[in-house]
Backbone as XML, in Angstrom:
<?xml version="1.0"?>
<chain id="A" units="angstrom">
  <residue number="1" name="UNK">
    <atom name="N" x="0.820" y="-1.191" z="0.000"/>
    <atom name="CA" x="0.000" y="0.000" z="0.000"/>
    <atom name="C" x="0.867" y="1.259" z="0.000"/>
  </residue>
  <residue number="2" name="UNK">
    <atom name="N" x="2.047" y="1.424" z="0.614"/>
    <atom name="CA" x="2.857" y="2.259" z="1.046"/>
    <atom name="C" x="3.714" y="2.343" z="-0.679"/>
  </residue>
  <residue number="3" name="UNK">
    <atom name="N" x="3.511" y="1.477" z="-0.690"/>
    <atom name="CA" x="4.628" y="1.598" z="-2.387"/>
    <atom name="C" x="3.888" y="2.600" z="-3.190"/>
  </residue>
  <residue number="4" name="UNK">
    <atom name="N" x="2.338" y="1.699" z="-3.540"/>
    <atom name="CA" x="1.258" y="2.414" z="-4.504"/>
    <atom name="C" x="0.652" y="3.938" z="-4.068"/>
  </residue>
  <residue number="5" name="UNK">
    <atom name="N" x="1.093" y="4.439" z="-2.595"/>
    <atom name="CA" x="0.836" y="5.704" z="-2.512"/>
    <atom name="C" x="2.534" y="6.720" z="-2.675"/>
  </residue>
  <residue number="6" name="UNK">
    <atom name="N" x="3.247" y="5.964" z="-2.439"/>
    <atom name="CA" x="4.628" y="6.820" z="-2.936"/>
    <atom name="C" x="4.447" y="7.102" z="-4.395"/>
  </residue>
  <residue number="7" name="UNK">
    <atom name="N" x="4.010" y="6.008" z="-5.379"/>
    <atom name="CA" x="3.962" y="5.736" z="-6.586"/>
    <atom name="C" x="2.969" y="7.405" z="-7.745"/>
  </residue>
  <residue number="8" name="UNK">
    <atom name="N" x="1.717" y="7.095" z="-6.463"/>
    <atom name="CA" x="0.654" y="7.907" z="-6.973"/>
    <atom name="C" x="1.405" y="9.557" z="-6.633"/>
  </residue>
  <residue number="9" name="UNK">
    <atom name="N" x="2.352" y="9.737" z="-5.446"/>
    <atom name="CA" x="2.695" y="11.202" z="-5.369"/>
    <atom name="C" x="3.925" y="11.599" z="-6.220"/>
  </residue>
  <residue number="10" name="UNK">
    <atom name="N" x="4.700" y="10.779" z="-6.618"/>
    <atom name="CA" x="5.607" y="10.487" z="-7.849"/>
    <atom name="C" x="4.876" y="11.355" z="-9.025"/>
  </residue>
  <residue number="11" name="UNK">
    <atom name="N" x="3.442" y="10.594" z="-9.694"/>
    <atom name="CA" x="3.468" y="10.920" z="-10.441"/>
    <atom name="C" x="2.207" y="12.232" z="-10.433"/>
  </residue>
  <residue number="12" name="UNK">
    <atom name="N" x="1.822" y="12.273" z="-9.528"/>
    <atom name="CA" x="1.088" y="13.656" z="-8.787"/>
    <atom name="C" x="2.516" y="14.963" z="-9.065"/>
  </residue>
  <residue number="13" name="UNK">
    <atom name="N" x="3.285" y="14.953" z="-8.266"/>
    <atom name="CA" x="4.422" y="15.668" z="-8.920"/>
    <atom name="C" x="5.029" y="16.135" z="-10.194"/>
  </residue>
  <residue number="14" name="UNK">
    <atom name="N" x="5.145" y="14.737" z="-11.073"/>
    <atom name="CA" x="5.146" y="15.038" z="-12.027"/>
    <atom name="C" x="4.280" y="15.647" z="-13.024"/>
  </residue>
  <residue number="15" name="UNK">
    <atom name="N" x="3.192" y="15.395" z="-12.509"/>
    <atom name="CA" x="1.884" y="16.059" z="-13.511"/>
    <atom name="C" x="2.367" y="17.956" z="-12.994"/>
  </residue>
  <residue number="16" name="UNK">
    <atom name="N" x="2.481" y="17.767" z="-11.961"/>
    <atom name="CA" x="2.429" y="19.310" z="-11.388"/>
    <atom name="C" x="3.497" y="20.048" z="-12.640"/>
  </residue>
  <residue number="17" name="UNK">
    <atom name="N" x="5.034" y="19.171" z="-12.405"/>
    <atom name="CA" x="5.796" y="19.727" z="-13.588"/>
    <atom name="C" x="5.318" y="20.091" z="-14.944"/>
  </residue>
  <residue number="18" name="UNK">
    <atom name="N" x="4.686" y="18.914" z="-15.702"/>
    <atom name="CA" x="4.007" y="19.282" z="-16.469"/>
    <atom name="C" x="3.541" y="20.685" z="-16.997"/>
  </residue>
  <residue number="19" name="UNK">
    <atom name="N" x="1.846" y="20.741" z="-15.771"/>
    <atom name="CA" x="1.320" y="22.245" z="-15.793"/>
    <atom name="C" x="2.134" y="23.067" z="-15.536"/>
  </residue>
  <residue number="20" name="UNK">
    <atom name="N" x="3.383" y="23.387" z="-14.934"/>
    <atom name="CA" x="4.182" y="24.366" z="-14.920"/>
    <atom name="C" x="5.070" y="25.424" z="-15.960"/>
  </residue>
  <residue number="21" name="UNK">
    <atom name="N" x="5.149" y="24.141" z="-17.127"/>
    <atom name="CA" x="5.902" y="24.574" z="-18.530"/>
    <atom name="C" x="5.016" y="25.683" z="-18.968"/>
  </residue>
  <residue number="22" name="UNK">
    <atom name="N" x="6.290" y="26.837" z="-19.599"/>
    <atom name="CA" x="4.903" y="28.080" z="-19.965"/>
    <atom name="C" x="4.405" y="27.618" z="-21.775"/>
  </residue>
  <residue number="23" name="UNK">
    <atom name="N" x="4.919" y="26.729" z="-22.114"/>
    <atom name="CA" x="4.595" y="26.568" z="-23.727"/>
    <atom name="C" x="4.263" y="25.468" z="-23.946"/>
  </residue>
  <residue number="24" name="UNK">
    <atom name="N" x="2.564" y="25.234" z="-23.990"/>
    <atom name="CA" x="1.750" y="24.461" z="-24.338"/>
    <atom name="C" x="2.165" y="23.266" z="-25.297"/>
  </residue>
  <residue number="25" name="UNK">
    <atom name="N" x="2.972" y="23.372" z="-26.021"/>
    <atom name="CA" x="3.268" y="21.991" z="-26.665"/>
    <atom name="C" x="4.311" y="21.515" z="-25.718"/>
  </residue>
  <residue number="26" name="UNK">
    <atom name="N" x="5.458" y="22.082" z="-24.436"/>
    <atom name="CA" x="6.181" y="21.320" z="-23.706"/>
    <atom name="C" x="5.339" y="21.166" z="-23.137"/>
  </residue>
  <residue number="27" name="UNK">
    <atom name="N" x="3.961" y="21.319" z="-22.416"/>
    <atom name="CA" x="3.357" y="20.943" z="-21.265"/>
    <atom name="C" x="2.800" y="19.469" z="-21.858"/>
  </residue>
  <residue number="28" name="UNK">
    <atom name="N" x="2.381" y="19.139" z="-23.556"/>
    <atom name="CA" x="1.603" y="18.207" z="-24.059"/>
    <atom name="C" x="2.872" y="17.080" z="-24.205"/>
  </residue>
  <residue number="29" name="UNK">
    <atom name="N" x="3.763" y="17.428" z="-24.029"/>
    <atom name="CA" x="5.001" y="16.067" z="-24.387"/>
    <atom name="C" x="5.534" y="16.205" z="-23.134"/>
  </residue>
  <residue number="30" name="UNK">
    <atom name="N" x="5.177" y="16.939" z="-22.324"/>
    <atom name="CA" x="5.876" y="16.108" z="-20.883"/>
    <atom name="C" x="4.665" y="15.196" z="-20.510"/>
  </residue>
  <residue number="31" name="UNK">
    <atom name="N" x="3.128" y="15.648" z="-20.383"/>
    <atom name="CA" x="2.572" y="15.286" z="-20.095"/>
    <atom name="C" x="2.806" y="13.349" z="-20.819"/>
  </residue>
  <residue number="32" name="UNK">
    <atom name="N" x="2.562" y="13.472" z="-22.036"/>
    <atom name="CA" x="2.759" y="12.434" z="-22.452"/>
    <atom name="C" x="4.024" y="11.826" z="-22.331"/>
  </residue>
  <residue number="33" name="UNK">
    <atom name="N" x="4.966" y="12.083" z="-22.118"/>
    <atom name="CA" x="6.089" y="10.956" z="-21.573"/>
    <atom name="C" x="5.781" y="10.426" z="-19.849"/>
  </residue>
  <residue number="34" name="UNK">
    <atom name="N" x="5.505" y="11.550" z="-18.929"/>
    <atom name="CA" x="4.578" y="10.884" z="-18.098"/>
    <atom name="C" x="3.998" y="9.859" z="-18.171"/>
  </residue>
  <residue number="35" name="UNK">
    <atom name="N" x="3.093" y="9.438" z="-19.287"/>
    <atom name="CA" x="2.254" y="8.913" z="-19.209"/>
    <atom name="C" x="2.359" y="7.409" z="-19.873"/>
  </residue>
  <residue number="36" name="UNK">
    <atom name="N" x="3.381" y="7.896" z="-21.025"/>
    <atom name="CA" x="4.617" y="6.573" z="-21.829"/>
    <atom name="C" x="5.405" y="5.725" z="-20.509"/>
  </residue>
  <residue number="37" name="UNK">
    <atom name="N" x="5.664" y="6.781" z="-19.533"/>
    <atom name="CA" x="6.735" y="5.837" z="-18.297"/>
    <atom name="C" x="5.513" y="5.226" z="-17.570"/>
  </residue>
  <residue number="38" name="UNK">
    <atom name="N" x="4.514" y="5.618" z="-17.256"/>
    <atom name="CA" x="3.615" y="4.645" z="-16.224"/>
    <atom name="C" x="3.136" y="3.416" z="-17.461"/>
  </residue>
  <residue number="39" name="UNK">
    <atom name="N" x="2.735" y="3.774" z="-18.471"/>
    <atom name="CA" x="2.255" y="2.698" z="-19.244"/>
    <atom name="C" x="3.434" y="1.612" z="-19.251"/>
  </residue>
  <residue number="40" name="UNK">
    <atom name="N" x="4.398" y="2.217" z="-19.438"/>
    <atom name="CA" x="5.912" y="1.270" z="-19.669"/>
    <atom name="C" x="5.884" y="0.472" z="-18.544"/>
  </residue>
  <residue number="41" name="UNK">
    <atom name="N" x="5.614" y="1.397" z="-17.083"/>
    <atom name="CA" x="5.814" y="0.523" z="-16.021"/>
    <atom name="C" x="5.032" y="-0.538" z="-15.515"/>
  </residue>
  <residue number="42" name="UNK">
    <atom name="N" x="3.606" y="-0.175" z="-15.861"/>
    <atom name="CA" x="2.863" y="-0.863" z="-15.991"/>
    <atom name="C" x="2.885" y="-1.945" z="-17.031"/>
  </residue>
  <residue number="43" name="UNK">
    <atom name="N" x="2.901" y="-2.110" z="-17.674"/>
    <atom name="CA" x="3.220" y="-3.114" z="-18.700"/>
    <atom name="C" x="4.189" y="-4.032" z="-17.727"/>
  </residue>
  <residue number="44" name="UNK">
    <atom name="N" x="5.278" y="-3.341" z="-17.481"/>
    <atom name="CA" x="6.195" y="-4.320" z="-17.170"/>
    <atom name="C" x="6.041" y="-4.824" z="-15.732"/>
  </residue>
  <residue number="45" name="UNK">
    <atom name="N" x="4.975" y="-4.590" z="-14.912"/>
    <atom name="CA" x="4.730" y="-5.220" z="-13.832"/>
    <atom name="C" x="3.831" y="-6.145" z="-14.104"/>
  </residue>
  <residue number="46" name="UNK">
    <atom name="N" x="2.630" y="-6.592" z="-14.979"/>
    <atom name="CA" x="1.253" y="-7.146" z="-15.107"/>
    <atom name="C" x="2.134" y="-8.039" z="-16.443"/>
  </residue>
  <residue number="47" name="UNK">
    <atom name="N" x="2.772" y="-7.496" z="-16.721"/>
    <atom name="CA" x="3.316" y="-8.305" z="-18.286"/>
    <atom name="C" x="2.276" y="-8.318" z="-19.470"/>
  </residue>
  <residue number="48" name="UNK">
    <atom name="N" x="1.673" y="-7.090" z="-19.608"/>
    <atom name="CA" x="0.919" y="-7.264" z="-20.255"/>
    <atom name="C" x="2.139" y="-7.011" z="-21.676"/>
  </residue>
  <residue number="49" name="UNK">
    <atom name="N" x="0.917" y="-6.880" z="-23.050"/>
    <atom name="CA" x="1.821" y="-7.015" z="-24.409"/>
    <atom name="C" x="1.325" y="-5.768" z="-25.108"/>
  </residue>
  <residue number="50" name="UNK">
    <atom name="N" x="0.317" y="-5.155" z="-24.699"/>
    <atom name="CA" x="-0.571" y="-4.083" z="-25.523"/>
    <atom name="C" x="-0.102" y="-3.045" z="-25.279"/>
  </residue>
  <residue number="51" name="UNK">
    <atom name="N" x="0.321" y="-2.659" z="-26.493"/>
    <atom name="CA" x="1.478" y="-1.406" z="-26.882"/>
    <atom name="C" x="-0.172" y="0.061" z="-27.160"/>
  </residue>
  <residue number="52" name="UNK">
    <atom name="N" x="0.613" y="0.655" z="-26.555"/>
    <atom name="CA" x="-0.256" y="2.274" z="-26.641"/>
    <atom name="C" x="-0.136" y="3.102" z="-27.590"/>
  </residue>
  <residue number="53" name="UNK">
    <atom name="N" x="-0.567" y="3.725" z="-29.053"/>
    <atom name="CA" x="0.200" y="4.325" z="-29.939"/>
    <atom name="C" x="0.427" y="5.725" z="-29.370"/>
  </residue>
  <residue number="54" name="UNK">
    <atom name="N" x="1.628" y="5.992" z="-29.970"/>
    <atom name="CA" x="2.273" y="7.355" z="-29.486"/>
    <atom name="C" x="0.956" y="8.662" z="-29.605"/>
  </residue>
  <residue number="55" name="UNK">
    <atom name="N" x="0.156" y="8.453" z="-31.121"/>
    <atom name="CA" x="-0.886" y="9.288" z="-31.109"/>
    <atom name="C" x="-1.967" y="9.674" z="-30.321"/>
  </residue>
  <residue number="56" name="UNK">
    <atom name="N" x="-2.349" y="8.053" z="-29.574"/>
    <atom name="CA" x="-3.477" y="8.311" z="-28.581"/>
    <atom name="C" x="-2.838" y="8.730" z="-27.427"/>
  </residue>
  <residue number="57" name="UNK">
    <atom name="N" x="-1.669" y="8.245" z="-26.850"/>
    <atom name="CA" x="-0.698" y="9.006" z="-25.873"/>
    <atom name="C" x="-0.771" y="10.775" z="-26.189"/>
  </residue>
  <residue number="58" name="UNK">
    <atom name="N" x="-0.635" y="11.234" z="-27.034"/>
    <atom name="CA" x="-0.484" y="12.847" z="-27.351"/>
    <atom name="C" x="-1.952" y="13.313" z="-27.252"/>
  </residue>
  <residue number="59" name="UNK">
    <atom name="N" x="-3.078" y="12.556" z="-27.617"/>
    <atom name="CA" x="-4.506" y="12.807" z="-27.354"/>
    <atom name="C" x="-4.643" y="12.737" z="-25.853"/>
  </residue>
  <residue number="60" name="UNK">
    <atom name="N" x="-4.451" y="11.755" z="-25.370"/>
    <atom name="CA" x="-4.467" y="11.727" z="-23.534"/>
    <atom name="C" x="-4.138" y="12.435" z="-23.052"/>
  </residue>
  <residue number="61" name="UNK">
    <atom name="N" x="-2.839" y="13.014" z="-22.991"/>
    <atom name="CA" x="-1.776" y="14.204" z="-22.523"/>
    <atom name="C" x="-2.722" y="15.602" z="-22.553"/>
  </residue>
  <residue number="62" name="UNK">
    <atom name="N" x="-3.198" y="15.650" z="-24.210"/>
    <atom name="CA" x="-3.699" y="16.840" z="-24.015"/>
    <atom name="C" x="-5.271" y="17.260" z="-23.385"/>
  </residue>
  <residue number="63" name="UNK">
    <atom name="N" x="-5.747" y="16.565" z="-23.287"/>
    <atom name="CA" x="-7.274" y="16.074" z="-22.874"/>
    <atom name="C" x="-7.128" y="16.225" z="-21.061"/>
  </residue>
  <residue number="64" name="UNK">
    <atom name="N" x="-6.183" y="15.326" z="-20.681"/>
    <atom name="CA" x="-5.661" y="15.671" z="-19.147"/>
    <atom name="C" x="-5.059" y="16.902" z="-19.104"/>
  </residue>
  <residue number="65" name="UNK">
    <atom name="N" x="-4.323" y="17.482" z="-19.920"/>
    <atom name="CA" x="-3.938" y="18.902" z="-19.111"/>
    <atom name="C" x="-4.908" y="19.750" z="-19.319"/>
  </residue>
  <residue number="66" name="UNK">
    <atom name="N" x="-5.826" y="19.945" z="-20.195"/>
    <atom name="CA" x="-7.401" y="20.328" z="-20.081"/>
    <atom name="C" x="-7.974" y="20.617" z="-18.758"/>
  </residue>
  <residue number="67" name="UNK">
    <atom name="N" x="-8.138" y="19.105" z="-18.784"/>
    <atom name="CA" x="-8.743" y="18.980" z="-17.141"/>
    <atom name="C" x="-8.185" y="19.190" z="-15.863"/>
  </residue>
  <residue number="68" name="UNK">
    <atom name="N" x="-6.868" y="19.009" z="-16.308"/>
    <atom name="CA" x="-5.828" y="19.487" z="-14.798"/>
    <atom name="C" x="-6.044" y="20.950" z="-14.749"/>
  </residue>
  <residue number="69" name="UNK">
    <atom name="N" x="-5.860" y="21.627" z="-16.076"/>
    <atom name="CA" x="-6.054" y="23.063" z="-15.966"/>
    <atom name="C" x="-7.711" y="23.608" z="-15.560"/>
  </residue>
  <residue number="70" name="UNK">
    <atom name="N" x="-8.739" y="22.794" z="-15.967"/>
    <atom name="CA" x="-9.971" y="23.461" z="-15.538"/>
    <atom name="C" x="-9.718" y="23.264" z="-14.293"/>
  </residue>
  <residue number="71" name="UNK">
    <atom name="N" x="-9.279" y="21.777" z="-13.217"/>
    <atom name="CA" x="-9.052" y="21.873" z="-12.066"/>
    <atom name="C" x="-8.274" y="22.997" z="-11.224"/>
  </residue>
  <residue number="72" name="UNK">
    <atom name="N" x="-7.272" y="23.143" z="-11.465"/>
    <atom name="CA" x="-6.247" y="24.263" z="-10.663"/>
    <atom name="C" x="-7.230" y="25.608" z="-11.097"/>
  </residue>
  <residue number="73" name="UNK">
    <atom name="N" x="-7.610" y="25.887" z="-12.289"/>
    <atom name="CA" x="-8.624" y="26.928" z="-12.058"/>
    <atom name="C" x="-9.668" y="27.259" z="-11.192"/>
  </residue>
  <residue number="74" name="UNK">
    <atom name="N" x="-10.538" y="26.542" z="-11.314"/>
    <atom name="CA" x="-11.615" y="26.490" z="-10.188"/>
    <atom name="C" x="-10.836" y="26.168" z="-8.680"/>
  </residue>
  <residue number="75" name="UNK">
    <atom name="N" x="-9.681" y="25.995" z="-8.279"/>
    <atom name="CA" x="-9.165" y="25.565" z="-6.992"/>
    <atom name="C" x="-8.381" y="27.253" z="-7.149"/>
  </residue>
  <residue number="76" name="UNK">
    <atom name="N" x="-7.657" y="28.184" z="-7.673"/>
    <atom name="CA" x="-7.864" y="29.209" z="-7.482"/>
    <atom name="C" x="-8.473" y="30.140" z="-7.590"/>
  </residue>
  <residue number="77" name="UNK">
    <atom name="N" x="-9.974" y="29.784" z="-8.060"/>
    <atom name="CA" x="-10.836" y="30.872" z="-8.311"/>
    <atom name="C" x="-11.648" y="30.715" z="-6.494"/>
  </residue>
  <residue number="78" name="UNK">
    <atom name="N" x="-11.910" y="29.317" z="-6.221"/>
    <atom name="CA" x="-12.229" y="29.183" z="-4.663"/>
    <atom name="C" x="-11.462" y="29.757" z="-4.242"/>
  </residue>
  <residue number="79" name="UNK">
    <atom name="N" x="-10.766" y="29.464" z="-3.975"/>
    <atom name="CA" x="-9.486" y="30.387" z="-3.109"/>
    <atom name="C" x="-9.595" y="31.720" z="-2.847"/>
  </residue>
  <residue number="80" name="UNK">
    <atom name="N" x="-9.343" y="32.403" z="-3.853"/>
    <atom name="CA" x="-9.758" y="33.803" z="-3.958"/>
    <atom name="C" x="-10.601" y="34.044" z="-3.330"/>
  </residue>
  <residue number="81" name="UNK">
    <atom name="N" x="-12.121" y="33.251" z="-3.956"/>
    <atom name="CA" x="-13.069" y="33.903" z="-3.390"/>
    <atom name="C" x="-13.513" y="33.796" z="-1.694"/>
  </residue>
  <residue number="82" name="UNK">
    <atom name="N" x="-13.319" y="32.683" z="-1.756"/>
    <atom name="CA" x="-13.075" y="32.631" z="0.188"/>
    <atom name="C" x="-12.221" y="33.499" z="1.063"/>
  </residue>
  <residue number="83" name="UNK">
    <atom name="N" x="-11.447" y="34.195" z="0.280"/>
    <atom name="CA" x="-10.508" y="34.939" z="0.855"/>
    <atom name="C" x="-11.010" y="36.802" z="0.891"/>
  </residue>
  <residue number="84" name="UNK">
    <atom name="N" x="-12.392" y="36.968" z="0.264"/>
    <atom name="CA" x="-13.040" y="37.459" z="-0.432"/>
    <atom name="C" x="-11.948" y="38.643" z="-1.535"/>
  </residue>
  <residue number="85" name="UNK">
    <atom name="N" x="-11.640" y="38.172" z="-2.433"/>
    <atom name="CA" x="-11.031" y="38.565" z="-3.488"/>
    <atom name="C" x="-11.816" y="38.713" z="-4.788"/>
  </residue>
  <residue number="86" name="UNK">
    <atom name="N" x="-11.979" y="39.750" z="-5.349"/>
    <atom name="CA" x="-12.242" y="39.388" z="-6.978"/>
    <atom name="C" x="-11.190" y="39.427" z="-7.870"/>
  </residue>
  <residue number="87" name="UNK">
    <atom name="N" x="-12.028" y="38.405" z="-8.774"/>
    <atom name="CA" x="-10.733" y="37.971" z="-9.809"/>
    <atom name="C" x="-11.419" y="39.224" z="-11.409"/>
  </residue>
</chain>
């Protein structure tokens, strides 16, 4: 259990790096190598054989930083406003 939650803040971190890049196509190829190393790792723990194409990897990447970004938005737009701030 202790492994699979080190595992999950690993790549919690790394996503953070990700959203940090200021130029949208580095944020879409970090995201997706992220996402190439867990598939990789995964694969190689379950042994599975089913290869991911690089294309739907670059579709995933960008679809999640979407949503990571609507997330951190609405988590500083709360913020603010609890703090009573307008944005």
């Amino acid at each position: 259990m202790a492994k699979a939650i080190t595992h999950h803040f690993y790549i919690a971190l790394e996503l953070e790096k990700c959203l940090s890049l200021s130029e949208e196509e580095d944020r879409i190829f970090a995201m997706k190598n992220v996402l190439a190393a867990n598939v990789s790792c995964r694969e190689s723990n379950h042994g599975t054989s089913d290869e991911i194409d690089e294309i739907e990897l670059l579709i995933l990447a960008e679809e999640l930083l979407e949503k990571l970004a609507d997330i951190r938005m609405k988590y500083v737009f709360n913020s603010l406003a609890s703090q009573g701030k307008r944005i």
